[in-house]
C-alpha positions in Angstrom: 0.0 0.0 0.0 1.3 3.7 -0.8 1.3 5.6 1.9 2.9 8.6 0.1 0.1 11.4 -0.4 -1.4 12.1 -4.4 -2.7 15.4 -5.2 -5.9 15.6 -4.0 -5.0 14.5 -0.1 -2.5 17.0 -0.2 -4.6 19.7 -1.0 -7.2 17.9 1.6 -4.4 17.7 4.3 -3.4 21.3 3.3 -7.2 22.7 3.5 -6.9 21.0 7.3 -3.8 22.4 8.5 -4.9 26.0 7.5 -7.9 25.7 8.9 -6.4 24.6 12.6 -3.6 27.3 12.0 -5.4 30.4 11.3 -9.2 29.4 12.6 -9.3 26.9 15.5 -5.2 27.9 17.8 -6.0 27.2 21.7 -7.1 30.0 22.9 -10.2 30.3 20.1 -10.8 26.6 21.2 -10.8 27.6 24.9 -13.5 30.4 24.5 -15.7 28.5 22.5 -15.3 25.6 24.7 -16.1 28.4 27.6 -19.2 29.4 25.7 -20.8 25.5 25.1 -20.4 26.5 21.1 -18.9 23.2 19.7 -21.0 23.2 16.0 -20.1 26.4 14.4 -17.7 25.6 11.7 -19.8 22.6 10.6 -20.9 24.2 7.1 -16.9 24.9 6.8 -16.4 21.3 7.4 -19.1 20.5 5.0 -17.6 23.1 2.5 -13.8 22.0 2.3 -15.3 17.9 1.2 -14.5 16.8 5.0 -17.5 15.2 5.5 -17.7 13.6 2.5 -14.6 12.8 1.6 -14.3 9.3 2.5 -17.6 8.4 0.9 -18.8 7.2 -2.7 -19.5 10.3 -5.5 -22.7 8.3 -6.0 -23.9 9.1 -2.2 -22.5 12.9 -2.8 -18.8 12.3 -1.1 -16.1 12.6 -3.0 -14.6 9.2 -3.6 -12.0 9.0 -1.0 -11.9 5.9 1.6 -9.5 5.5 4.7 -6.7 7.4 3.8 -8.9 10.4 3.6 -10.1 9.7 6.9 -6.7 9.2 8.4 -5.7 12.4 7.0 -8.4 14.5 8.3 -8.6 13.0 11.5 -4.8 13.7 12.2 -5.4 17.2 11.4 -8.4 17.8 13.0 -6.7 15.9 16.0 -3.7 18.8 16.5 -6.2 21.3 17.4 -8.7 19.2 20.0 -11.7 20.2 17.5 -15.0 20.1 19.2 -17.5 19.4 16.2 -18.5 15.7 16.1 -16.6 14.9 13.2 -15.9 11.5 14.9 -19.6 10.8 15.9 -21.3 12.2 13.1 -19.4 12.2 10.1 -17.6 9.2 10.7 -19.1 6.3 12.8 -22.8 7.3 12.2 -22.3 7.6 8.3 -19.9 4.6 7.5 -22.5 2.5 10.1 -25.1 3.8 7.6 -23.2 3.0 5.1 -22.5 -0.6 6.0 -26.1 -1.3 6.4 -26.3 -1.6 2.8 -29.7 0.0 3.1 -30.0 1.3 -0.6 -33.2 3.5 0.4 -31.7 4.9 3.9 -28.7 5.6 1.7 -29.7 7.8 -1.1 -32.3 9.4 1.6 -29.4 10.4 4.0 -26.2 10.0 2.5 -26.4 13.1 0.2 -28.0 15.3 3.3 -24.5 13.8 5.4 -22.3 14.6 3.2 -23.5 18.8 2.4 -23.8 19.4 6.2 -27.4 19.9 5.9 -28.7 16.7 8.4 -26.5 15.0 11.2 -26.9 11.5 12.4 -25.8 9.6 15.6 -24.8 6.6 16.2 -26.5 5.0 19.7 -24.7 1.9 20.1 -23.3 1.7 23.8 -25.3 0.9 26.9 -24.2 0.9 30.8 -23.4 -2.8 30.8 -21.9 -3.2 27.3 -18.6 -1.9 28.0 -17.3 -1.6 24.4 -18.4 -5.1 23.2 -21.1 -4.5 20.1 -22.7 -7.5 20.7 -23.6 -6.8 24.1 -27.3 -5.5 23.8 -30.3 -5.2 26.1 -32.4 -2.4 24.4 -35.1 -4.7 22.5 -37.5 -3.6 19.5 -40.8 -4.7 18.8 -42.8 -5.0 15.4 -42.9 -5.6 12.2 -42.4 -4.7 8.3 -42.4 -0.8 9.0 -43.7 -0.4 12.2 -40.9 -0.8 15.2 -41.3 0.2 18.6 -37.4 0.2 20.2 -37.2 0.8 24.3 -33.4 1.1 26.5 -30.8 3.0 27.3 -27.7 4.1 25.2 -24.8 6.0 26.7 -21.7 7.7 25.2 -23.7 8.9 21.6 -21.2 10.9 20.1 -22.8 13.9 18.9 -26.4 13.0 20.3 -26.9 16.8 20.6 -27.2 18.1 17.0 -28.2 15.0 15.6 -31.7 14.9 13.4 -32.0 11.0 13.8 -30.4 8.5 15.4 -29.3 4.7 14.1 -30.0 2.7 17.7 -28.9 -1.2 18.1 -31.4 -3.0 19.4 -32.7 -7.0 19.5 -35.2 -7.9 17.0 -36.1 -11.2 16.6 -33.4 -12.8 18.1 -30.9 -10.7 15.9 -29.0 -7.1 16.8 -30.5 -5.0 14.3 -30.1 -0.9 13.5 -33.3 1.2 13.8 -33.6 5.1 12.3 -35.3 6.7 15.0 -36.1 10.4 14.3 -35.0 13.1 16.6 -38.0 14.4 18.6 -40.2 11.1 18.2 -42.3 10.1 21.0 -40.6 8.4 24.1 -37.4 9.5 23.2 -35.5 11.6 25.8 -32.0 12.9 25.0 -29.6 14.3 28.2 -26.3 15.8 27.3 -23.3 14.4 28.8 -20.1 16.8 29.2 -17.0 14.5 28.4 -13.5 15.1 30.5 -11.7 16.5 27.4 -14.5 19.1 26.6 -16.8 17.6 23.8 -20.0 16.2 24.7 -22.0 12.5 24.3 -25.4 12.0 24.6 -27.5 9.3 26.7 -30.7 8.5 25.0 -34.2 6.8 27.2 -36.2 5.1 24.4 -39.6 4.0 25.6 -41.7 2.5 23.0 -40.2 4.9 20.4 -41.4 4.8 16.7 -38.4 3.4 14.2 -38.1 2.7 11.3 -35.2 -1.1 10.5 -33.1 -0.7 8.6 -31.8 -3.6 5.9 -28.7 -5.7 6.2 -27.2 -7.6 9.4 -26.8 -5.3 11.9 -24.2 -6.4 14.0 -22.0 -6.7 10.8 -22.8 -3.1 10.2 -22.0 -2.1 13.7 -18.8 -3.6 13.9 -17.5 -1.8 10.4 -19.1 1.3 11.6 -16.7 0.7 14.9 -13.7 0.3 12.8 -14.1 3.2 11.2 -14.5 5.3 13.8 -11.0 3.8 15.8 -9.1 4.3 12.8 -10.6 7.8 13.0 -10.1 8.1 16.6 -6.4 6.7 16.2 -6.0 9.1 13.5 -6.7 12.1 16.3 -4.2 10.6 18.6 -1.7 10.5 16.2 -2.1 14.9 15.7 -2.6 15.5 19.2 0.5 13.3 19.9 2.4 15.5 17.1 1.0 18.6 18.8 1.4 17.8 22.4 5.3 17.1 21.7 5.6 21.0 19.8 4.2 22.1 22.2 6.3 20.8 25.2 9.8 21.6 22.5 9.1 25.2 22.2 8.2 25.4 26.2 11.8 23.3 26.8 13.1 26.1 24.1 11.9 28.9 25.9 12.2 28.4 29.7 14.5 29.0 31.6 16.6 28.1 34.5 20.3 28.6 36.0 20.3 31.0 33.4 20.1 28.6 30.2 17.2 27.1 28.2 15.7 23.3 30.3 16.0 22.1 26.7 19.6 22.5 26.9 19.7 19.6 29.6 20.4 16.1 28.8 18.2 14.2 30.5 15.5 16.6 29.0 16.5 16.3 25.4 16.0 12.6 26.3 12.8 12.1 27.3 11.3 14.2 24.2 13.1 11.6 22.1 11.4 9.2 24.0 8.3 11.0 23.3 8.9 11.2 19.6 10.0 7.5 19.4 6.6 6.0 20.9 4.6 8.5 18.7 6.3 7.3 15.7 5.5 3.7 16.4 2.2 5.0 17.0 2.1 6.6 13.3 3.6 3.0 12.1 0.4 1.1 13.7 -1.7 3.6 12.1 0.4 2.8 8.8 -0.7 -1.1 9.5 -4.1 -0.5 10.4 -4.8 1.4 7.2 -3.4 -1.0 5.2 -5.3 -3.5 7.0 -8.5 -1.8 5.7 -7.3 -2.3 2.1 -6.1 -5.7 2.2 -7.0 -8.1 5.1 -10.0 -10.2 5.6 -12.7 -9.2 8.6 -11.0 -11.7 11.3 -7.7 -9.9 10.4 -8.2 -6.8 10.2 -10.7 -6.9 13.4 -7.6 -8.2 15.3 -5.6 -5.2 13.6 -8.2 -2.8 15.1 -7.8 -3.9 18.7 -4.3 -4.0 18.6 -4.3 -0.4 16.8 -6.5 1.0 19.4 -5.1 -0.9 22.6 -1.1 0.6 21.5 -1.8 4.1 20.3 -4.6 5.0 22.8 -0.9 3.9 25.6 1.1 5.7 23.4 -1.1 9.0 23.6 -1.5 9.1 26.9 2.1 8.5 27.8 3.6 11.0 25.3 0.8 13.6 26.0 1.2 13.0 30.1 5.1 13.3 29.7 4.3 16.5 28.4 2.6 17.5 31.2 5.7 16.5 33.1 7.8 18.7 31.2 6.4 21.3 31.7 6.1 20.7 35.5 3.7 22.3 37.4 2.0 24.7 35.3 1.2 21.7 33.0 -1.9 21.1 35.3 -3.4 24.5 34.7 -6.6 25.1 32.4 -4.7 27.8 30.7 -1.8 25.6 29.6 -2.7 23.3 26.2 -1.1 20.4 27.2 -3.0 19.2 29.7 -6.3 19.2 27.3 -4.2 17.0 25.2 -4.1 14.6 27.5 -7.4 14.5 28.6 -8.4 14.3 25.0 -6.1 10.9 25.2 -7.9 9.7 28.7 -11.6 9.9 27.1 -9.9 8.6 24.0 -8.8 5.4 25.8 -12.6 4.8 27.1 -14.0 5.3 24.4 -15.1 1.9 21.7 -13.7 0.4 24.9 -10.7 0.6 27.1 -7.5 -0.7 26.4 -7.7 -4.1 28.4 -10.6 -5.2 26.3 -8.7 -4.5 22.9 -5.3 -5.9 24.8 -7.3 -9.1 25.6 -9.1 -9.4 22.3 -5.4 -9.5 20.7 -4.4 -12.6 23.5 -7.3 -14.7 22.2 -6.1 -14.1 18.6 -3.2 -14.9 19.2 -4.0 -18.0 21.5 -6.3 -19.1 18.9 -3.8 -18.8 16.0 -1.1 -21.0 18.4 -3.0 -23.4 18.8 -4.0 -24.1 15.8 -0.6 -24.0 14.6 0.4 -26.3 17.1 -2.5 -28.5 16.0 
């Protein structure tokens, strides 16, 4: 696989990195975080082909696929972005997507892609701890006519969203439901995350939905995917970030009368730093190529290992940063510490790290012993 960038994802990776320079530094983050306004360069997003860019011309994206994700998600990543690019334009339209739901498709798809119409994906509950097949909510009906009642936590952009695509049981089957936003016996409460962006937890009582097509599981779980690869993708720019940041701070602070980054010891442990996040970068590498070449066991076991190591790797390099820049790093005011907490929620989040750590062990186990067999 060529990981070497053509025209078109330079100029996407280009249109990222202006925007983060000149529209979305710390301190615009910090006062629009401050004032609960985490939606308003949404039409820009839809503008510049982010939204779409990873998505078939047919559905109105632009043709792109991982790599475009990748590259938007690392850039997005270096300035802590508060939209719910993640959420809405990645996990709730490639779950979509996967359905294979040819009417949902052409009915949402194009609306997804422009900006116009948001969807969330409701997937986790209390008890499911990151496991997709873990469901309790249960739907009733027939055809049509679907009644879904449960709880979902942790809906990534639940609070702009014009419909939701819930998991529930159907028949004996984890199916997806479309339930509209505002539809009777559906209650929404925001949920303030630790790193600043928001979730959702949705009541459904009896609610009105409409099934969609396809297995639903399946769909989940390459919804899922996409959105670590996404996720990871972050990691990797706030990684990138959180070490430039903590250079120009050793650069530019002083003690016994010289710069800290003129110490030794120093100088080493922001090698360190730039070490684990290039490893990070090269299980990004392998988990992109993953998408493009492996089977669905492989590349599932590709996922949890990709999520398990750079989810470590981002809160290590980012919490070393706060180190470095001792005690001021704990301050609101200073960026690094929201780096970090961006890696903390990012670890929870699809589940933590010992479920991915533990779904690699069985792989492995498994592929032992039936090598040994």
């Amino acid at each position: 696989m060529d990981f070497a960038l053509n025209d078109e994802q330079q100029m996407l990776s280009d249109s990222v990195a202006r925007f983060v320079q000149n529209d979305y530094d710390f301190e615009t983050r910090a006062r629009r975080l401050a004032a609960g306004d985490g939606n308003s360069q949404w039409q820009l997003f839809a503008d510049n082909g982010w939204l779409g860019a990873a998505f078939e011309e047919e559905v109105g994206g632009f043709g792109g696929g991982v790599i475009e994700t990748a590259i938007i998600g690392q850039g997005l990543g270096r300035a802590l972005v508060l939209e719910p690019w993640l959420g809405s334009a990645v996990l709730a339209a490639q779950t979509l997507r996967a359905t294979g739901d040819g009417e949902a498709i052409a009915e949402w798809m194009p609306s997804l892609c422009d900006g116009s119409r948001r969807l969330a994906l409701a997937w986790s509950e209390p008890q499911s701890r990151g496991v997709a097949d873990i469901v309790a909510a249960e739907a009733v009906g027939a055809g049509t006519e679907w009644r879904v009642s449960g709880e979902k936590t942790l809906v990534l952009g639940a609070a702009d969203a014009d419909a939701y695509l819930v998991s529930a049981r159907a028949e004996g089957a984890i199916a997806l439901f479309l339930v509209e936003t505002g539809a009777d016996g559906l209650s929404v409460v925001s949920t303030p995350l630790h790193d600043g962006s928001a979730a959702g937890a949705l009541h459904l009582d009896g609610v009105t939905a409409r099934r969609l097509a396809g297995d639903g599981l399946e769909a989940l779980r390459e919804g899922l995917s996409h959105g670590v690869l996404a996720l990871c993708a972050e990691l990797i720019g706030a990684m990138e970030q959180s070490i430039e940041i903590t250079a120009e701070y050793l650069r530019t602070r002083k003690q016994f009368g010289m710069a800290i980054g003129s110490f030794q010891a120093l100088q080493h442990r922001i090698a360190d730093m730039t070490a684990e996040m290039e490893l990070a970068r090269s299980m990004l590498f392998a988990l992109l190529s993953s998408f493009e070449n492996d089977d669905a066991p492989a590349r599932a076991r590709t996922v949890h290992g990709a999520k398990a190591l750079i989810t470590a790797a981002a809160r290590n390099v980012c919490g070393q940063g706060i180190q470095l820049h001792g005690g001021m790093g704990m301050t609101e005011e200073c960026a690094i510490g929201h780096y970090f907490k961006r890696a903390v929620v990012a670890d929870l989040l699809f589940g933590g790290r010992t479920l991915h750590e533990t779904a690699c062990a069985d792989a492995l186990r498994a592929e032992l012993s039936g090598a040994m067999a």
